[in-house]
C-alpha positions, -999 to +999 in steps of 0.1 A: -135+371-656-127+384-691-097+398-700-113+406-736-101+445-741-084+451-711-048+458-730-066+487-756-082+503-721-045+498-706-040+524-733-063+547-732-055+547-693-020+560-701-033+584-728-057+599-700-026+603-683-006+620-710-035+644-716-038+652-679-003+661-676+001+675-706-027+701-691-006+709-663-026+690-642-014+662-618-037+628-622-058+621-587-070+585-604-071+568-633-092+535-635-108+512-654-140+489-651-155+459-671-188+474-683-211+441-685-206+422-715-199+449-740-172+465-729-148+486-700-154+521-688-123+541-682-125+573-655-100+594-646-096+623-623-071+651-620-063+682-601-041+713-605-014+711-583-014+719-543-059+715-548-070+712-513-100+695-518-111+659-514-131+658-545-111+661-579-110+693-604-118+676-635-133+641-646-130+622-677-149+593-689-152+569-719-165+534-730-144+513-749-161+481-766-146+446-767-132+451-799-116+487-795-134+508-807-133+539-780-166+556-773-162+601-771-142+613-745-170+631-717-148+660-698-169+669-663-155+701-645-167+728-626-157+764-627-149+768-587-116+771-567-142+757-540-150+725-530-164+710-562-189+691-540-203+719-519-211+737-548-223+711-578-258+728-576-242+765-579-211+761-595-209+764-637-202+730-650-190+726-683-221+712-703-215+690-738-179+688-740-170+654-753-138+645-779-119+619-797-090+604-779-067+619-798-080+656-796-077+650-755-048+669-747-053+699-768-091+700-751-083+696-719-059+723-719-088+740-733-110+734-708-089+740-676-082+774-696-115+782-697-127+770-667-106+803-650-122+824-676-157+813-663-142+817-626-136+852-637-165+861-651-186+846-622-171+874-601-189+902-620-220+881-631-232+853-602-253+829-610-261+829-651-247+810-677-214+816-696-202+810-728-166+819-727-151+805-763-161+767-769-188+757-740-215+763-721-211+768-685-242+764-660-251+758-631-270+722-626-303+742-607-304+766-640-302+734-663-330+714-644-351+746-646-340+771-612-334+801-620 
């Protein structure tokens, strides 16, 4: 087994965690996994504080290559206070958000902002897609052509 990496994904494991925290959020997982030959994928979850649910609030994901260089940033949330697994065909779910490392706090805060704002709005308007600031926010069924 290589070892080849595995201190720079050490540290983008803890700058997952800064970010999460720094968002208010409380970290479910953070983890890392050697991606073949090329590289390690590091995933973290997180959750706002007292979440009843089994599956997490947000996800974050990136690829780091063997010689450091740190893929985007993917950021997977959906805008429910429900179980995020009962509703990943109904729910908006934040659609192209991706950053640098760096910019991870600040966007994350972001997007747990305006993931309530998308809550909100889904009150008054079910079912259609939201653009509340920075995102787009659909529903998987609407983006694989349901209506």
């Amino acid at each position: 087994m290589t070892h080849a990496g595995k201190e720079p994904a050490e540290d983008v494991k803890r700058a997952f965690v800064r970010a999460i925290q720094s968002a208010g959020l409380q970290v479910h997982r953070v983890q890392m996994f050697k991606g073949g030959v090329t590289g390690r994928f590091v995933i973290g979850t997180a959750n706002p504080v007292a979440w009843p649910h089994e599956a997490p609030a947000m996800e974050l994901r990136t690829f780091m290559d063997f010689n450091g260089k740190i893929g985007p940033i993917e950021i997977y949330c959906r805008a429910t206070d429900e179980d995020p697994l009962m509703n990943m065909f109904v729910a908006p779910t934040v659609r192209n958000c991706r950053c640098k490392l760096e910019d991870l706090p600040e966007t994350l805060q972001a997007v747990w902002a305006e993931r309530q704002v998308i809550i909100d709005q889904g009150k008054s308007r079910p079912n259609n897609s939201r653009f509340a600031g920075r995102w787009l926010w659909e529903a998987p069924e609407e983006s694989l052509g349901g209506s």
